[in-house]
C-alpha positions as CSV (number, residue, x, y, z in Angstrom):
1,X,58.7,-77.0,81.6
2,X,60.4,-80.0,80.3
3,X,59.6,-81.9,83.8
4,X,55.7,-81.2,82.8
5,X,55.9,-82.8,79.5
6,X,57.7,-85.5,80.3
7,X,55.8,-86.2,83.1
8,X,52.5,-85.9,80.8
9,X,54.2,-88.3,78.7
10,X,54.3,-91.0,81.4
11,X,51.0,-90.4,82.5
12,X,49.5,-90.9,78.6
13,X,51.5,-94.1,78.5
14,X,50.5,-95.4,81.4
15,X,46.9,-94.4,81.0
16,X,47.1,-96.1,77.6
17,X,48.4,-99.6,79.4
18,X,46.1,-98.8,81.8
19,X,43.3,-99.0,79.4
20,X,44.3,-101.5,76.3
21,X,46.3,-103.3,78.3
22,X,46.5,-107.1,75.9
23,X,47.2,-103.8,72.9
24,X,50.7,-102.7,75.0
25,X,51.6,-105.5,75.7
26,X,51.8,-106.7,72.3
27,X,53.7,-103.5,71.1
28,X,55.9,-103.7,74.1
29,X,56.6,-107.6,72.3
30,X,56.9,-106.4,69.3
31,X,59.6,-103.6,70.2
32,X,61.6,-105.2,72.8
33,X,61.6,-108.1,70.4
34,X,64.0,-105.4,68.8
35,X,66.4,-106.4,71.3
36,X,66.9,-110.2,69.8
37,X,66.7,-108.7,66.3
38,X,69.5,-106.9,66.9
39,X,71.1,-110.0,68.1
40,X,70.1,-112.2,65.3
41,X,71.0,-109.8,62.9
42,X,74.7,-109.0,64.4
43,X,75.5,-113.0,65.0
44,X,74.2,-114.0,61.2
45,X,76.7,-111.0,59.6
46,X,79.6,-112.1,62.0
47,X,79.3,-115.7,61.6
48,X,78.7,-115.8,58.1
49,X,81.3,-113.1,57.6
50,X,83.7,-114.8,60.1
51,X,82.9,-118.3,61.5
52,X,81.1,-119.8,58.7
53,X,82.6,-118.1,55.6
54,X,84.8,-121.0,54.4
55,X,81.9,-123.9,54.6
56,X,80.8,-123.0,51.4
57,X,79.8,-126.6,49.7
58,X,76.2,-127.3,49.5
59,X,74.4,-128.6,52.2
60,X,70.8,-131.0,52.1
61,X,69.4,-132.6,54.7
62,X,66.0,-133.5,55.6
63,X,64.1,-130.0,54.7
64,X,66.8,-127.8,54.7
65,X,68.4,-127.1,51.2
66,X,71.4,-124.7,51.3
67,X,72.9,-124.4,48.0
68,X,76.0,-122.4,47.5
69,X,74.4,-119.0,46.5
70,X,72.3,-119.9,49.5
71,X,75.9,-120.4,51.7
72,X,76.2,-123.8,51.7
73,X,76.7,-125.3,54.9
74,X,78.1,-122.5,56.5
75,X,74.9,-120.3,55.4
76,X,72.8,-123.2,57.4
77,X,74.9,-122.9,60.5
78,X,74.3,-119.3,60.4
79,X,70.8,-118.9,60.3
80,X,70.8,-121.4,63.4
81,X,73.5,-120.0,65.6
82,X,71.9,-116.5,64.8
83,X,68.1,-118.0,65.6
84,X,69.5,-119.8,68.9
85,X,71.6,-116.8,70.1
86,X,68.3,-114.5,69.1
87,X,66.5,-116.9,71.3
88,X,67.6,-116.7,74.0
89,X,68.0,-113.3,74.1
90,X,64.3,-113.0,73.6
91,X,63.8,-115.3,76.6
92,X,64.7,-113.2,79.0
93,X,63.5,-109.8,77.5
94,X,59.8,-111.8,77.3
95,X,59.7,-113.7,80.7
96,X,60.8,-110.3,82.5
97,X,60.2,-107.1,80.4
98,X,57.3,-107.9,78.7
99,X,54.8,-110.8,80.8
100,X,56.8,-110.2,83.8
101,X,56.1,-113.9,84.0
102,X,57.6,-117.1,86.4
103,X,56.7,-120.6,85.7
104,X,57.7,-124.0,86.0
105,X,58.9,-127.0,84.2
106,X,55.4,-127.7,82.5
107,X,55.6,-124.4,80.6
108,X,59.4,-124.3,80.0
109,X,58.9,-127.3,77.7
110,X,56.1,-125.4,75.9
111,X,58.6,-122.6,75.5
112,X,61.0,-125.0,73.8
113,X,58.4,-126.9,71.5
114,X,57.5,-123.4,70.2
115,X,61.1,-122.5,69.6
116,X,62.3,-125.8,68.3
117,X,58.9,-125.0,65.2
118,X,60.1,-121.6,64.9
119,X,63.8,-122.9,64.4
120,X,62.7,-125.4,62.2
121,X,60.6,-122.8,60.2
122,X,63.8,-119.7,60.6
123,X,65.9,-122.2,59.2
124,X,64.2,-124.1,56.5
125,X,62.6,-120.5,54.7
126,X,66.1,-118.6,54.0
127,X,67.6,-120.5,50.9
128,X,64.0,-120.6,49.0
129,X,63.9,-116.8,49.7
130,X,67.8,-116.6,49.0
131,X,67.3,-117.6,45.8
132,X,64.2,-115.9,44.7
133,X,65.4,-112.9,45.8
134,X,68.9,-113.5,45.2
135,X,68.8,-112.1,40.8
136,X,67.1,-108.7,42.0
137,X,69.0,-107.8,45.5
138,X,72.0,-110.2,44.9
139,X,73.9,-110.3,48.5
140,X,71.1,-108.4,50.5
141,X,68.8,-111.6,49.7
142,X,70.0,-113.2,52.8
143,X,69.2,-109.8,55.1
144,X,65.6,-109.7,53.6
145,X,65.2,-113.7,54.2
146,X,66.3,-112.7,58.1
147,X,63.5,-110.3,58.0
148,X,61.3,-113.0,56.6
149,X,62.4,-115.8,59.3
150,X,61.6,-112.7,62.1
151,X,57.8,-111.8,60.8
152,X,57.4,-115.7,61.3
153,X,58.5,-115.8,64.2
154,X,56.0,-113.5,65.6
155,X,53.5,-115.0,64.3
156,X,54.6,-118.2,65.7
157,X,55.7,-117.2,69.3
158,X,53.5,-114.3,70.7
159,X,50.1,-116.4,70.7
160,X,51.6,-119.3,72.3
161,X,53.9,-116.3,75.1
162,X,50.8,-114.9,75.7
163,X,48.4,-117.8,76.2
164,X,50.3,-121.0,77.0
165,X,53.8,-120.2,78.1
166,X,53.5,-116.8,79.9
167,X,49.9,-116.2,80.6
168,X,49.3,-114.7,84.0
């Protein structure tokens, strides 16, 4: 009995793919995106727990503004190891999960343009959100400003996967 439903299961997925297929493919983004969350999410607790917790002076470059209840410098270097390692991750699930997609140098540099401006973006929004958030959640500000940096990062990379870098 339990053959019969799963095998209805499969069939109603793949019927479903079969019929909205641009509408699974951007749920099957959005959940195996899970996969890099998980990674951004375990790298920016170790390394700000671990590698980075000592860099604690205030950091200000360019657009990037880390104060010390922001985490300082070593706040800024996690948000960007956790972004890069999350990245990359993401690159794989995407190219072969999700598009099931091989292309050449032309779209490779497209891929990095578009993860260099969602870099810039990830690592530029966490120390105003930090510090908004920072007097009502006090040291869950920088979890929420993760959560923050991934929603933009959605918005930012699944348009140009699906119709630049990864288009079939």
């Amino acid at each position: 009995m339990a053959e019969k439903k799963h095998n209805a299961l499969v069939q109603a997925v793949m019927d479903f793919k079969n019929n909205h297929p641009d509408l699974y493919e951007f749920i099957m983004f959005n959940l195996l995106s899970n996969i890099a969350t998980i990674t951004n999410f375990v790298v920016l607790w170790l390394s700000t727990l671990l590698l980075f917790k000592n860099l604690v002076k205030p950091f200000d470059w360019w657009i990037f503004h880390y104060g010390v209840n922001q985490g300082g410098l070593g706040g800024f270097f996690a948000f960007l190891l956790a972004y890069v390692c999350a990245q990359i991750v993401n690159y794989f699930v995407q190219k072969n999960l999700v598009f099931g997609a091989s292309f050449g140098m032309d779209r490779l540099f497209w891929y990095i343009v578009t993860v260099v401006v969602a870099g810039i973006v990830s690592v530029w929004m966490p120390p105003y959100i930090i510090a908004w958030l920072n007097p009502y959640v006090g040291g869950l500000a920088a979890t929420i400003a993760n959560v923050a940096n991934i929603v933009a990062q959605v918005v930012i990379n699944y348009p140009m996967m699906k119709f630049v870098i990864m288009r079939k």
